[in-house]
C-alpha positions in Angstrom: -46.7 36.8 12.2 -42.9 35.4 11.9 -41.2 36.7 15.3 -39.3 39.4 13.7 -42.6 41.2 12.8 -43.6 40.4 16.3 -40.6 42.2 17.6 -41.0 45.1 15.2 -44.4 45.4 16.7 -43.1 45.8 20.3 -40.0 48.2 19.4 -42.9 50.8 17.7 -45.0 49.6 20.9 -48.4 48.6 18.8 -51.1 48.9 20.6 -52.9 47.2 17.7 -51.4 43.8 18.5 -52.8 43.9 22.0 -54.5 40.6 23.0 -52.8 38.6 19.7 -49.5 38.0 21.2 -47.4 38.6 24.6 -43.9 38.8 25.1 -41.9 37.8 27.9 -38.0 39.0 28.5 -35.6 36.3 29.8 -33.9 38.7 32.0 -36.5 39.9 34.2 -39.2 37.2 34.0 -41.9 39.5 32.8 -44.1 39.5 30.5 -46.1 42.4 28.8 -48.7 43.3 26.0 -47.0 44.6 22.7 -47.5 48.2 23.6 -46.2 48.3 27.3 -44.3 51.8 27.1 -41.2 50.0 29.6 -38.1 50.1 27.6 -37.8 47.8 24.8 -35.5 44.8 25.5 -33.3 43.3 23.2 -34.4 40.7 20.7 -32.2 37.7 21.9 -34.2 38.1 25.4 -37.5 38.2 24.1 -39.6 35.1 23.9 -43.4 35.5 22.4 -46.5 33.4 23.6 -49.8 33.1 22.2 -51.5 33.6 25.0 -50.8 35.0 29.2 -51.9 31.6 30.3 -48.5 30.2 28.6 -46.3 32.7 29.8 -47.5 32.3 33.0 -47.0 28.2 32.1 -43.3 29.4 31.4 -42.5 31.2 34.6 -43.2 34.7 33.8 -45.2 37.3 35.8 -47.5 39.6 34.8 -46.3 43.3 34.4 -47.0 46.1 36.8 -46.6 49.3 34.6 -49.0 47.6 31.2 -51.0 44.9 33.0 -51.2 42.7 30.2 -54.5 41.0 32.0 -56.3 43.4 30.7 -55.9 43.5 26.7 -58.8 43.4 24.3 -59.2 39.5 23.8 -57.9 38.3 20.3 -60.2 38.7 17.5 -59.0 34.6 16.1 -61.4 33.7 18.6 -64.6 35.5 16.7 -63.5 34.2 13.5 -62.7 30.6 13.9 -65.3 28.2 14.2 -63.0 25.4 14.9 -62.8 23.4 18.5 -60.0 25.7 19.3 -62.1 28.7 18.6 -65.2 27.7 20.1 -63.2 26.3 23.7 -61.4 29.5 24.1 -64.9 31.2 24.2 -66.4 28.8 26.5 -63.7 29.4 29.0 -64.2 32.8 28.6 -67.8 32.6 29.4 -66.4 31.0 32.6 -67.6 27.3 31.6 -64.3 25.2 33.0 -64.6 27.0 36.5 -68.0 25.8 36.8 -67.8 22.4 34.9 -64.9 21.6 34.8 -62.5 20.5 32.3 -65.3 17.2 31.6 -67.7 19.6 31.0 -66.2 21.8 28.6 -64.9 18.8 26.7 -68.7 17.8 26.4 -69.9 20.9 24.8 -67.9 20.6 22.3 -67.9 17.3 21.2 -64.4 15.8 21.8 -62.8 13.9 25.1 -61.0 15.8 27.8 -57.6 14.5 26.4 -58.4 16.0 23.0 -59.5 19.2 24.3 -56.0 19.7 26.5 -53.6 18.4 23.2 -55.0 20.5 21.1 -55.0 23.8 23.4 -51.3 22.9 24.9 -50.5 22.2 20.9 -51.4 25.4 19.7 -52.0 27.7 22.5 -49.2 26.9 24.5 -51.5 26.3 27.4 -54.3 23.7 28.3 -57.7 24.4 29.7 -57.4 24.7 33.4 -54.0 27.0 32.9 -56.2 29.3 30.7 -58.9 29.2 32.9 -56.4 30.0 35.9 -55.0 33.0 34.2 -58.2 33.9 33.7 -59.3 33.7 37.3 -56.4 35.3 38.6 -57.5 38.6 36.6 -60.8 38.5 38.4 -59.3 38.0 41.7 -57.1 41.3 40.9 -60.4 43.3 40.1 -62.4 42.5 43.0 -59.1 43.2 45.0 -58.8 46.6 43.6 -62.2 47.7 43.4 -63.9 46.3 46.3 -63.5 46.1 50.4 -64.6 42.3 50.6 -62.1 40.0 52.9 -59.5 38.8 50.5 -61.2 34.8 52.0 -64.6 35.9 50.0 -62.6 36.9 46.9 -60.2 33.8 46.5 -64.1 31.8 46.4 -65.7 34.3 44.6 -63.0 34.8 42.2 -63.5 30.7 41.3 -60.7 29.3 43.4 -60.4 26.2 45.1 -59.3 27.4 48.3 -57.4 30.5 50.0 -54.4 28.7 49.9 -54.4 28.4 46.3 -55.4 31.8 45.8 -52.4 33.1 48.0 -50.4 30.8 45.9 -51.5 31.7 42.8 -51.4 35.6 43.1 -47.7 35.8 44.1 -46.6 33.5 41.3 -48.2 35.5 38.6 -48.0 38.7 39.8 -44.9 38.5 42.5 -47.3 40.4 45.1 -49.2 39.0 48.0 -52.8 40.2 47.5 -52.9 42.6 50.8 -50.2 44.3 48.4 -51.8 43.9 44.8 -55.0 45.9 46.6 -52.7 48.7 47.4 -51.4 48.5 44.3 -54.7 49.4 42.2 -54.2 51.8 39.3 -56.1 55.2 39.1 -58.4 56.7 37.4 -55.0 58.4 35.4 -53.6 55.1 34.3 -53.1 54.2 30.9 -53.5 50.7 31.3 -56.1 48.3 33.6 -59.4 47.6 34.3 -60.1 49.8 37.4 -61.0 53.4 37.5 -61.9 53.8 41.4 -62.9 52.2 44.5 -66.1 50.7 44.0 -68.9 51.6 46.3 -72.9 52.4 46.0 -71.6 52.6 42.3 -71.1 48.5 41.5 -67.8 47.1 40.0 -65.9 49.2 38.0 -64.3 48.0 35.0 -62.7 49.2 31.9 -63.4 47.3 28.8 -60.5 47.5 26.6 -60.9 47.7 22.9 -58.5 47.8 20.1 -58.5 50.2 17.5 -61.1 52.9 16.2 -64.5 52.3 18.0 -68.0 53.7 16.9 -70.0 54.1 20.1 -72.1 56.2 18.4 -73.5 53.8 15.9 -73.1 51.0 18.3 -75.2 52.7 20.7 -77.8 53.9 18.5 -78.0 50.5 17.5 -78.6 49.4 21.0 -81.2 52.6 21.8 -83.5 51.8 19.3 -84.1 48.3 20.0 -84.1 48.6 24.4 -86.8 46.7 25.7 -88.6 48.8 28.8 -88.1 46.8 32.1 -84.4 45.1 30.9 -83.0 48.2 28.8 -82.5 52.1 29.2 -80.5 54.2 27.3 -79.7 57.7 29.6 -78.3 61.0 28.4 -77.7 62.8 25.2 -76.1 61.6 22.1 -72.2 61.4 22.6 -72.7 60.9 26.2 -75.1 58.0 26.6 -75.1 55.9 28.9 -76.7 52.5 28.2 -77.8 49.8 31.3 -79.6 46.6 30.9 -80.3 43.6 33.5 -78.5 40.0 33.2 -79.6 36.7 33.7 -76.2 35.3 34.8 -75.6 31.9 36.3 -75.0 31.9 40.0 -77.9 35.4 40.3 -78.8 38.3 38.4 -77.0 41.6 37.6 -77.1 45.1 36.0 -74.4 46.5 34.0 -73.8 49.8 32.9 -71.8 50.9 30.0 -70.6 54.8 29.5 -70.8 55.7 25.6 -67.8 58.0 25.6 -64.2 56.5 24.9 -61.8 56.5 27.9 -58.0 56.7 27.0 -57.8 59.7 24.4 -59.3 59.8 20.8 -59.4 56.0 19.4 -57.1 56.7 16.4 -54.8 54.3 14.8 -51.9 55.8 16.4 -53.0 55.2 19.9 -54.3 52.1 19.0 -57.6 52.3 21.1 -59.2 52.9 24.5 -62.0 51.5 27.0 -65.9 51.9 27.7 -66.0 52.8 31.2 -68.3 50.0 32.5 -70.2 49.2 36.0 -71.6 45.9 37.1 -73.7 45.2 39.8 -73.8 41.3 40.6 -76.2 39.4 43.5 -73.3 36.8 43.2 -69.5 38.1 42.6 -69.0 34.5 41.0 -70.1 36.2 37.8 -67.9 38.5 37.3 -66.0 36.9 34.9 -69.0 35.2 33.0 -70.8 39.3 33.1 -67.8 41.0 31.8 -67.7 38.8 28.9 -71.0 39.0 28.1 -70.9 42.6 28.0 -67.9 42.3 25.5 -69.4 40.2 23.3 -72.7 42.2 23.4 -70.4 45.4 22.3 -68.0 43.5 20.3 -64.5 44.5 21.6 -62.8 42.3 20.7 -62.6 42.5 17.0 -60.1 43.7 14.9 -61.2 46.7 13.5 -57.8 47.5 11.1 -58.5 44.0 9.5 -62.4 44.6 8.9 -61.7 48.0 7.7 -58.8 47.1 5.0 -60.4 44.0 3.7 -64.0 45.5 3.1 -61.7 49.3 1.9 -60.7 46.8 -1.4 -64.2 46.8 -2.6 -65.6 50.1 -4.0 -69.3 49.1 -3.2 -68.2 49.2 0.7 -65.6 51.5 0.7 -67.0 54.4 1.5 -68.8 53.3 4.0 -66.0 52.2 5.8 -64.4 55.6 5.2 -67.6 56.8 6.8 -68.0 54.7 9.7 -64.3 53.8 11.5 -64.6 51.2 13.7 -67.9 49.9 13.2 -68.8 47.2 15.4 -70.8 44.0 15.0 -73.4 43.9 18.3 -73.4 40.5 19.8 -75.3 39.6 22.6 -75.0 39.0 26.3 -78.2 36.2 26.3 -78.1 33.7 23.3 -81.3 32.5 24.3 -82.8 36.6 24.7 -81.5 37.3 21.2 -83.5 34.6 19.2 -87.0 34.7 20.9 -86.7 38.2 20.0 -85.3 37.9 16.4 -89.0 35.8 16.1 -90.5 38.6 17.5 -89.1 40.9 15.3 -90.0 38.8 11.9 -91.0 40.5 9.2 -91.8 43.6 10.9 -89.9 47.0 11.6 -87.8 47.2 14.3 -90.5 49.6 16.0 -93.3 46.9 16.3 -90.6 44.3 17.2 -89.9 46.6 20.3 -93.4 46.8 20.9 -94.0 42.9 21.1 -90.9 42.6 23.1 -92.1 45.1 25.3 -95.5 43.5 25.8 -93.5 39.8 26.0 -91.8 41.6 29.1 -94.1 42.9 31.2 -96.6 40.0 30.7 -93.7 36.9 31.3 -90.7 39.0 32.3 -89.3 38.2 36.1 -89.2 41.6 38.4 -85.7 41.8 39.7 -85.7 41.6 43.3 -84.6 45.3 43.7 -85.7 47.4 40.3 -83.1 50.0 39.3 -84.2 53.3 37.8 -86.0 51.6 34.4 -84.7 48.3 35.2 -87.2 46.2 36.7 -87.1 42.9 35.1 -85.2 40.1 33.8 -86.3 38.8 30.4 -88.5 35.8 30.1 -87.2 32.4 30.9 -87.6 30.1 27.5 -88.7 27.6 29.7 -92.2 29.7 30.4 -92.2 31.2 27.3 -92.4 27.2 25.5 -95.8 26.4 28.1 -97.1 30.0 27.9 -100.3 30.7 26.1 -98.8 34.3 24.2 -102.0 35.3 23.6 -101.6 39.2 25.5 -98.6 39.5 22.5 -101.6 39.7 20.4 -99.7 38.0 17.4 -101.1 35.4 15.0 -101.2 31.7 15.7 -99.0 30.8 13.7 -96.4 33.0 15.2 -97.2 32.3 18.6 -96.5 28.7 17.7 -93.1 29.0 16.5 -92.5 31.1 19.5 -93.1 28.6 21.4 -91.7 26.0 19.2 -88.6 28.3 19.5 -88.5 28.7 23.2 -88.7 25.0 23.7 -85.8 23.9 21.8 -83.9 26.3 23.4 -85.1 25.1 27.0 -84.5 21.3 26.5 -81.0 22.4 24.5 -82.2 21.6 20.9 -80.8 24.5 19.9 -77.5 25.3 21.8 -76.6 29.4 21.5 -74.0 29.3 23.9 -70.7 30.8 23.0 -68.9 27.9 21.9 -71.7 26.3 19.9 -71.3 25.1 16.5 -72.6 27.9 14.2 -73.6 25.4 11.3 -74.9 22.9 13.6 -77.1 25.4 15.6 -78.1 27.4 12.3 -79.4 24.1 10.6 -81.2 23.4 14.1 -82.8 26.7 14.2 -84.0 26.0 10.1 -85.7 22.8 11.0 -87.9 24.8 13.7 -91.4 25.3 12.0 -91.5 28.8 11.3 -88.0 30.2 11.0 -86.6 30.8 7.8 -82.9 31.8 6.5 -83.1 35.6 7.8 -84.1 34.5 11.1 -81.3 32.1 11.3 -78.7 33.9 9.6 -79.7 37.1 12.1 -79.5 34.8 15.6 -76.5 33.3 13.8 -74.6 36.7 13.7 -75.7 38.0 17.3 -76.3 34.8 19.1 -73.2 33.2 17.7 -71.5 36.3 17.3 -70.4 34.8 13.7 -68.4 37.7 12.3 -69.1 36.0 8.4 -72.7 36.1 7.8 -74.9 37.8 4.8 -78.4 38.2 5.3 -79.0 37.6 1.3 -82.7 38.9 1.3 -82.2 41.8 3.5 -83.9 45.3 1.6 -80.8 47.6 2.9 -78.3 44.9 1.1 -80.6 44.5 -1.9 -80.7 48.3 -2.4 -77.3 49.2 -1.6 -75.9 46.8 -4.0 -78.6 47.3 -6.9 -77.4 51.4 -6.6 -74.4 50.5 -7.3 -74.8 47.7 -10.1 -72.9 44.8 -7.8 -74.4 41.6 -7.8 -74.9 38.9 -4.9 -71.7 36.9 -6.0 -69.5 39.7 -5.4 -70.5 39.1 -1.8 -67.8 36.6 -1.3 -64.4 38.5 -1.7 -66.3 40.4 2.0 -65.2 37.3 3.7 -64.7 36.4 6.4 -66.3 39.9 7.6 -69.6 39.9 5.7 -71.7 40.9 9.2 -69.6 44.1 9.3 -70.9 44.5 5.6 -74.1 44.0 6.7 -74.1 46.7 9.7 -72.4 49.3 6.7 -75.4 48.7 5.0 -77.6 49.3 8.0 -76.3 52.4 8.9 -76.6 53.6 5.2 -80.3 52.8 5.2 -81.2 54.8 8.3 -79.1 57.6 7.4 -81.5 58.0 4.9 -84.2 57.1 6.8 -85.0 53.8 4.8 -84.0 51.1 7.2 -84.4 47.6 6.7 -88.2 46.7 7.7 -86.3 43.2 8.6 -83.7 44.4 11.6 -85.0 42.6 14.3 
């Protein structure tokens, strides 16, 4: 976008643009998300950044009416597959504030100098600044939604010292935190995070999304494949709400995720809403790393106006789009989760893959120390999975072997699924594991990965849906670069008429 679209954007206030761009106004050294409802300053005092980290570089503080902290994060960062791409979500996952900047650097391949030029060349910002901005944001969650001493939230919240904390809050938000706590937004606000003091009921957050959103589908998706002990899916259709356990870095946690929109209908116009969410951490250092886990899992951040009007230009897809706004591709929250039970799922329906992953639970599972309602266990470390003997799974020996074929090159780092692995690199891994073929791969690819561009080529539902309508396999290409959206349209086709894919792990 040229900055004169960028400004048209702000003067219509589009919420659509939330997350790709922030503006900052020369005059009163804010800055704001696109669709902050303050009046609209004139063009000659607008600068735009490509991310809050820079405008906080440039001097700017966050605003108090929009709160651009909490935008849906850019959907660039699902697409590109470049170092960029993959660094800005391993900072997300909350990589540099326990590694460091040399740690980051060495997942992905490059030096530490690299890494910074190319994130100060393009994002206006280097890793440490966006890691800041991004720990700042926590800090102003756990100060609006919890009692803790502000001393146990500056450490909690990944900083250095209380110093620094102090320092940090009143540059980017010009407030000391005693008075960003009394600032906290209710549960009325438009914008933010928070919808009440937390208590007995965890953190609570509200995941922003952009655009149209179907929670139904997404959920359904979800409900038919929860695993008893680390899933449950409560309520009635509409109104669900859907909790599963974490394996998170520093502890364990649970998070709970409401299926009905917050902020209004999620039409174009309003440009979208938030899941109401809960977490409940053993360590409040995880915070960060939960909340993007959870996004990724229900893939908020993509761009749903994009997906929708490139797939809309094929008739084959378009109406299922028509049918479905907003479709989401799930990710995951556990790389490492998703692929033992894509093997588990091979080649079967997604009913006896629940029931293998139900008996891989309770046989290698971890009990959480505290079970919650249906939650009482973490899912099975790869680790013992890769020395376990799998026979109470009751599958073949052959499977059972690339199980544990699987499980160990995930353990020793063989196969890296974190979120800023190389997708080729991991896929071509994953292939040369006895055992696991292109649909297996392709599958852990797309949810693992969260690769938005994938096409499971011998899935039935695609098969069918295109032989219906006389398309062939090479027409597949003009869906780039959202073929895994294709691939959930076709999903949700199948089951509709109760003919889905016996391969949907």
């Amino acid at each position: 976008m040229s900055d004169g679209s960028k400004y048209e954007a702000v003067c219509s206030r589009d919420a659509r643009f939330d997350g790709d761009f922030f503006f900052a106004v020369s005059t009163t050294g804010i800055y704001c998300r696109p669709s902050c409802p303050a009046t609209t300053p004139k063009q000659k005092n607008v600068r735009f950044y490509p991310t809050a980290a820079a405008a906080q570089g440039s001097g700017f503080r966050a605003c108090r009416r929009c709160r651009p902290d909490a935008v849906p994060g850019s959907a660039e960062w699902n697409v590109r597959a470049d170092m960029v791409g993959r660094a800005m979500r391993l900072i997300g996952d909350g990589v540099v504030d326990r590694e460091g900047v040399a740690g980051l650097a060495q997942r992905l391949g490059y030096s530490a100098r690299q890494v910074q030029r190319q994130l100060n060349a393009e994002l206006g910002a280097g890793p440490v600044a966006l890691a800041r901005a991004q720990r700042s944001h926590t800090a102003r969650i756990l100060l609006q939604t919890t009692p803790l001493p502000i001393s146990e939230i500056a450490f909690a919240a990944g900083f250095a010292s209380v110093r620094q904390f102090n320092d940090t809050i009143r540059e980017i938000y010009a407030l000391t935190p005693t008075a960003l706590r009394a600032a906290r937004p209710g549960k009325a606000a438009r914008f933010g995070p928070v919808a009440q003091q937390a208590g007995a009921g965890g953190i609570p957050l509200r995941l922003a999304f952009r655009g149209p959103y179907a929670a139904a589908e997404v959920f359904d998706y979800l409900e038919r494949r929860a695993l008893t002990g680390i899933e449950e899916v409560l309520g009635e259709r509409g109104t669900r709400t859907y909790r599963r356990t974490l394996r998170l870095p520093n502890g364990t946690g649970i998070a709970e995720v409401d299926e009905r929109p917050g902020g209004g209908a999620p039409l174009p116009e309003t440009g979208g809403g938030w899941l109401e969410c809960r977490l409940h951490l053993s360590e409040l250092r995880d915070l960060t790393t939960a909340t993007q886990r959870m996004r990724r899992l229900l893939d908020l951040d993509a761009d749903p106006y994009a997906v929708a009007d490139h797939l809309s230009q094929d008739p084959l897809l378009a109406t299922l789009v028509a049918r479905r706004r907003g479709l989401r591709s799930p990710g995951t929250c556990d790389g490492h989760e998703l692929a033992v039970r894509a093997v588990l799922g091979q080649q079967v329906s997604v009913a006896a893959g629940r029931k293998l992953g139900n008996a891989a639970v309770a046989a290698y599972g971890e009990p959480l120390a505290e079970p919650s309602g249906g939650l009482t266990h973490l899912f099975p470390a790869t680790a013992d999975l890769a020395e376990a003997s799998l026979t109470e799974l009751g599958m073949p020996d052959s499977r059972r072997a690339t199980l544990r074929t699987l499980a160990a090159a995930l353990a020793d780092g063989t196969v890296p699924l974190d979120a800023g692995a190389d997708r080729d690199q991991a896929e071509k891994e994953l292939l040369n594991l006895r055992g696991i073929g292109p649909w297996t791969a392709g599958y852990i690819r797309m949810r693992a990965l969260g690769d938005p561009d994938v096409l499971l080529e011998g899935d039935v539902a695609v098969l069918a849906g295109m032989r219906n309508s006389g398309a062939r396999m090479a027409d597949s290409d003009a869906w780039r670069p959202w073929r895994s959206y294709a691939m959930h349209h076709f999903w949700n086709a199948a089951a509709s008429t109760g003919k889905p894919s016996a391969r949907t792990a």
